[in-house]
C-alpha positions, 0 to 999 in steps of 0.5 A: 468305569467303576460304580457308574463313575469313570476312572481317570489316570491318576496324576501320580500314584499314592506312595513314594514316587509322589512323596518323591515329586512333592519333596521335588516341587517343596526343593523348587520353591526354595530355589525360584526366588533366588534366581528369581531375584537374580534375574530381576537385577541383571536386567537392570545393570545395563541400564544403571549407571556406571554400565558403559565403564565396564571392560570387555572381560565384565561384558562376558562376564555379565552375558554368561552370569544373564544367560545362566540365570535365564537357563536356570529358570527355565530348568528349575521352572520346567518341572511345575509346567511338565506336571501341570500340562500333563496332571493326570495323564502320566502313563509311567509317573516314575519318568515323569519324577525322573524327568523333574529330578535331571531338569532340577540338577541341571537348574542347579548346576546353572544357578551355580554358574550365574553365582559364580559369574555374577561373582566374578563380574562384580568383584573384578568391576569392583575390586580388580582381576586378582581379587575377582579370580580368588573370590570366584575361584572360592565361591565355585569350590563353595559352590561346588562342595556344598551342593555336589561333593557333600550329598555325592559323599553321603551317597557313596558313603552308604553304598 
């Protein structure tokens, strides 16, 4: 207690753990509506037409690209309900942006699956298995050397 008021733990203490939270948060709102969007249209593929002409391969295709998305949401959602249960009750605030950062790595990487997957099954519905092998294959490495390579280059460039 302090002047008669009684002191709560902070949410998170003024400084750069808070700065780091808030780029995190601004990161993620970035992110949710593209696979926001993606999801909102893989639930309607079975149910469109033209769904029941699909191989077995496209099936699997489109299962992992549906549950990717799903895990992508869940990760990439995860921070904002993992601050929001336990605003102002953080004991170790840095384990809480820690947390927040891995769950937004891994939604990451799992959006970078459903992309790629989705690629894979609507170039091999349309186009064939060749075609949809060499654009999934391209979009991956895209995928990969934009969202992976690149900053991991920069990172190990400055140490």
């Amino acid at each position: 207690m302090s002047n008669g008021v009684e002191e709560s733990p902070q949410d998170l203490p003024e400084g750069p753990l808070e700065t780091e939270f808030e780029s995190l948060l601004q990161e993620l709102r970035i992110a949710l509506p593209g696979v926001q969007i993606l999801f909102a249209f893989l639930l309607t593929v079975p149910f469109a037409g033209g769904f029941e002409k699909v191989t077995p391969f496209q099936e699997d295709a489109y299962l992992a690209t549906f549950v990717a998305t799903f895990a992508a949401s869940a990760c990439l959602i995860a921070p904002t309900s993992y601050h929001r249960i336990r605003f102002r009750q953080h004991s170790d605030p840095e384990r809480m942006v820690r947390t927040a950062n891995a769950l937004a790595i891994a939604g990451l990487a799992l959006l970078a699956v459903a992309l790629t997957s989705a690629l894979l099954f609507v170039t091999d519905f349309l186009f064939g298995r060749t075609t949809a092998v060499v654009l999934t294959t391209l979009g991956g490495l895209l995928l990969l050397g934009l969202w992976y390579a690149l900053p991991l280059s920069r990172f190990l460039a400055r140490r």
